[in-house]
C-alpha positions as CSV (number, residue, x, y, z in Angstrom):
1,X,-16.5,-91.7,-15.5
2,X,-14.0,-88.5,-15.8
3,X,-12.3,-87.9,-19.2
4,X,-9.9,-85.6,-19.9
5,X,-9.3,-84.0,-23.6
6,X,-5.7,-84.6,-25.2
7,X,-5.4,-83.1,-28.1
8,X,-9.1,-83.7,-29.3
9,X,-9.4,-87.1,-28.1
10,X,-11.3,-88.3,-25.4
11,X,-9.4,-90.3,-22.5
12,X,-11.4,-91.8,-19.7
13,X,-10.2,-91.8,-16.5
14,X,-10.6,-94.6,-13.6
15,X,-10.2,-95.3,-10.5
16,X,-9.1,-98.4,-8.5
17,X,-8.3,-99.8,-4.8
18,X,-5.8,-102.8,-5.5
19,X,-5.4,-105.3,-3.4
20,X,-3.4,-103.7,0.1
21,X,-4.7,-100.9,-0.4
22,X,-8.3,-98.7,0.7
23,X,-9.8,-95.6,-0.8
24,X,-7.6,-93.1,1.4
25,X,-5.0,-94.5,-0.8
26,X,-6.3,-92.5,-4.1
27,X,-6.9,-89.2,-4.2
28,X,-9.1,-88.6,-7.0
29,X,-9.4,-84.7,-6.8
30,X,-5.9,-84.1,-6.9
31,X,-5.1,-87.2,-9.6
32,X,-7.4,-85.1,-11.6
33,X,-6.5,-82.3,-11.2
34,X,-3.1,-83.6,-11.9
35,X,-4.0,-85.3,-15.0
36,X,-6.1,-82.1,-15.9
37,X,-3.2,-80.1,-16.0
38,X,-0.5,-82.3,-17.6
39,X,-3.2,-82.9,-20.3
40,X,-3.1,-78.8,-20.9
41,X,0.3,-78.9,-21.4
42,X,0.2,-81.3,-24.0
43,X,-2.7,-79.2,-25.6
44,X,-0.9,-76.1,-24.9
45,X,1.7,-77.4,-27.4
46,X,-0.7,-78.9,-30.1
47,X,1.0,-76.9,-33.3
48,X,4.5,-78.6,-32.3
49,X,3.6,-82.1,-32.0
50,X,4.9,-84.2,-35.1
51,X,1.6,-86.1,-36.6
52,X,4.0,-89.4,-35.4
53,X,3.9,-87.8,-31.6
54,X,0.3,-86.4,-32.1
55,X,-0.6,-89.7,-32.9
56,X,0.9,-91.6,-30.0
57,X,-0.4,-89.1,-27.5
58,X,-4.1,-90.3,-29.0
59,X,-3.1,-93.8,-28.2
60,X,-4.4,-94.4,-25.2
61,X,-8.2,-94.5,-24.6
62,X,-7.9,-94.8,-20.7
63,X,-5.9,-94.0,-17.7
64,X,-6.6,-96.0,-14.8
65,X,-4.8,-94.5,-11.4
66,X,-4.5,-97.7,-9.1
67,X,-3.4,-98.1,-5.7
68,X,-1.6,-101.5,-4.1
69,X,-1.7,-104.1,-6.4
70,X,-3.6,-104.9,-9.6
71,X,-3.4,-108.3,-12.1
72,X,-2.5,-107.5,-15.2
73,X,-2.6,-110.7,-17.2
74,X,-1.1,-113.7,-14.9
75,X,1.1,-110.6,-13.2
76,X,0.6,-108.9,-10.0
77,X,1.9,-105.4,-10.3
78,X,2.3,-102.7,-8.5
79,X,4.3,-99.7,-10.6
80,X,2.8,-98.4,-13.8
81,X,2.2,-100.1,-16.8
82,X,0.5,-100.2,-20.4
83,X,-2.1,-102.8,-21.1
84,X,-1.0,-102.4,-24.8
85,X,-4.4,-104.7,-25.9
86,X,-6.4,-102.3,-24.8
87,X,-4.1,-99.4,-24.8
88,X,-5.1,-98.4,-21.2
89,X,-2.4,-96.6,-19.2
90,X,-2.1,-98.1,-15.4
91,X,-0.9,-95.6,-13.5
92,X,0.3,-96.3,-9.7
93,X,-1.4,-93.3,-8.0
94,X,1.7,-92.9,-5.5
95,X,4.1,-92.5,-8.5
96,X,2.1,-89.8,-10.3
97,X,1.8,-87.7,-6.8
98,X,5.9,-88.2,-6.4
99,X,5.9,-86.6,-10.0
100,X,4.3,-83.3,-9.2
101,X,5.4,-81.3,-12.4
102,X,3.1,-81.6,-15.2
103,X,6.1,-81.5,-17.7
104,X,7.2,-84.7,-16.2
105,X,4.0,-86.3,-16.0
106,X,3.4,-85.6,-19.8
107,X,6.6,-87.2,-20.8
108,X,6.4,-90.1,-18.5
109,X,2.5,-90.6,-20.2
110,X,3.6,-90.4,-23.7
111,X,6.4,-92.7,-22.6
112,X,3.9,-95.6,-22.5
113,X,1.8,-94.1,-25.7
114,X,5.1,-94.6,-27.5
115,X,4.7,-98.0,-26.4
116,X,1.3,-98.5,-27.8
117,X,2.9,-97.3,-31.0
118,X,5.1,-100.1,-30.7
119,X,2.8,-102.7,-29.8
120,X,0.5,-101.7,-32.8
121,X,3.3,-101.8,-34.9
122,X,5.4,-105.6,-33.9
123,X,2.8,-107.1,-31.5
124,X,4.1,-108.5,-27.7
125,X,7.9,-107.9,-27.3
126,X,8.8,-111.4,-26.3
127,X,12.3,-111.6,-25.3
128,X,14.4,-109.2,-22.9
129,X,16.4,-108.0,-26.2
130,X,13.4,-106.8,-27.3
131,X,11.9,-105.2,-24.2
132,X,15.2,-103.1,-23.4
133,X,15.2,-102.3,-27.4
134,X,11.5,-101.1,-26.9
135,X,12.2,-99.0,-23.9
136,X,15.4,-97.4,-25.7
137,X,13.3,-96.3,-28.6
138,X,10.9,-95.5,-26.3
139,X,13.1,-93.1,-24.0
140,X,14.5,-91.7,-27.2
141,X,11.1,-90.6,-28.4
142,X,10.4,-89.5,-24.7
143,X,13.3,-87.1,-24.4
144,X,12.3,-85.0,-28.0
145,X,9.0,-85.0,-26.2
146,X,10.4,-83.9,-22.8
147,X,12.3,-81.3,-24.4
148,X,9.3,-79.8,-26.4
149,X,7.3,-80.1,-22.4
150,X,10.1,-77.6,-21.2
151,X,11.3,-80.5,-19.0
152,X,14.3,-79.1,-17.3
153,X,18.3,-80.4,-17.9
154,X,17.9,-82.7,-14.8
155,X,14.8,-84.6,-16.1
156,X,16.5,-84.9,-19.6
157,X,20.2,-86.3,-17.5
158,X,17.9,-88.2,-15.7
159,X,16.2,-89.7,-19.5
160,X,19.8,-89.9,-21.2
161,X,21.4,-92.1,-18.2
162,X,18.5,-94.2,-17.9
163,X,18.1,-94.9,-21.9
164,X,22.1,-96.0,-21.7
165,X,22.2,-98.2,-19.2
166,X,21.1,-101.6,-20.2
167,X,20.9,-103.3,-16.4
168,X,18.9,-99.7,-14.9
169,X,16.3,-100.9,-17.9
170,X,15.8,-104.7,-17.0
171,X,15.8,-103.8,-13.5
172,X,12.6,-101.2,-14.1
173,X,11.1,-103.8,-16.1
174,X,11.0,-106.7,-13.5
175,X,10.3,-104.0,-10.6
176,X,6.7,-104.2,-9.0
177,X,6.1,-107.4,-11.4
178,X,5.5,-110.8,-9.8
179,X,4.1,-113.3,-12.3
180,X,1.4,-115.7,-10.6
181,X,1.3,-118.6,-13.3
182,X,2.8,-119.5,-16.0
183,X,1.8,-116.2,-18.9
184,X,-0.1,-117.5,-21.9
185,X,2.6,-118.1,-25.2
186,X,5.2,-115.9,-23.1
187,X,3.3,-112.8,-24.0
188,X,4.5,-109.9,-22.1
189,X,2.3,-107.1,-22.0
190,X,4.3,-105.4,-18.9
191,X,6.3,-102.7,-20.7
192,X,7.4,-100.0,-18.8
C-alpha cells in the first residue's frame, strides 16, 4: 500500500471501486501524484504550523480515494467523508481531480483532520446543531490554514460564505448521503 509523509507521519493511501463504478474510474498515478504534492505543501510549511494544526494534520492515518459509492456505517455515500473511528479520510476521487491546486486540496484535507480533532475531543456530533457548529469551527480553522497554504482571495470568499451560511452547511452535509437502515444510537459519523 502507498503512503505519503505529512509532516513526519506516515499516511497510507488506498484505493477503491464503489459500487457504479470500475477501475477506469480511479486514477491512481495522478491521485498520487496529487496527494504527493499537496502533502509537500503541507511539509513545505512545517515551521508555521501551530502544534494545535501540526497535530490535526497527523490525524489521520489513511486516505482512501473511492469512486461510486461506498457504505460508511448504515450510509451509502458518494462525496467525501471522515470515518472519525478510525480517522481515515474518504476521499471521492472525482472531487479531488476537480480540485487541481494543491493549496486547495491541503485545506480541504485538514478540513476533515480538524474534524478528527473534534471527534477525539466530544465523540459523535448527534444533532444538526451540533453538525453545523462542527463544520463552522471547522471552516474557521480551515481558512487560518488556507491562508498559511497561499490559497488565493477566491478560495478564502469561497470558505467565509460557506462557513456563514447555515442552510449551504446542512445542505453539504446531507449531499451524497443516503442512509440504508436505521444508524446505530443516532451516531453520525458523516461530517463533512
Amino acid at each position: 500500500m502507498p503512503t505519503i509523509d505529512i509532516l513526519g507521519e506516515p499516511v497510507e493511501i488506498e484505493f477503491l471501486v464503489g459500487e457504479g463504478a470500475t477501475e477506469a474510474d480511479l486514477d491512481r498515478d495522478t491521485l498520487l501524484a496529487g496527494v504527493e504534492e499537496m502533502a509537500a505543501l503541507v511539509n513545505s510549511k512545517a515551521e508555521e504550523w501551530s502544534p494545535e494544526y501540526r497535530g490535526a494534520f497527523c490525524g489521520i492515518g489513511k486516505i482512501v480515494f473511492f469512486a461510486g459509492q461506498v457504505m460508511n456505517g448504515d450510509y451509502l455515500m458518494d462525496r467525501p467523508f471522515c470515518d472519525l473511528d478510525d480517522a481515515q479520510f474518504w476521499w471521492e476521487a472525482e472531487e479531488f481531480m476537480r480540485n487541481t491546486n494543491a493549496d486547495v486540496r491541503a485545506n480541504t484535507f485538514f478540513h476533515d483532520c480538524w474534524h478528527v480533532v473534534q471527534f477525539k475531543a466530544g465523540g459523535y456530533a448527534y444533532e444538526e446543531h451540533e453538525q453545523v457548529w462542527r463544520e463552522v469551527d471547522a471552516i474557521d480553522h480551515q481558512i487560518a490554514v488556507a491562508r498559511t497554504l497561499g490559497c488565493d482571495a477566491d478560495e478564502i470568499g469561497h470558505l467565509e460564505n460557506f462557513q456563514g451560511d447555515q442552510q449551504l452547511i446542512i445542505a453539504r452535509l446531507d449531499e451524497g448521503v443516503e442512509q440504508l437502515a436505521r444508524h446505530r444510537a443516532g451516531a453520525l459519523g458523516r461530517n463533512a
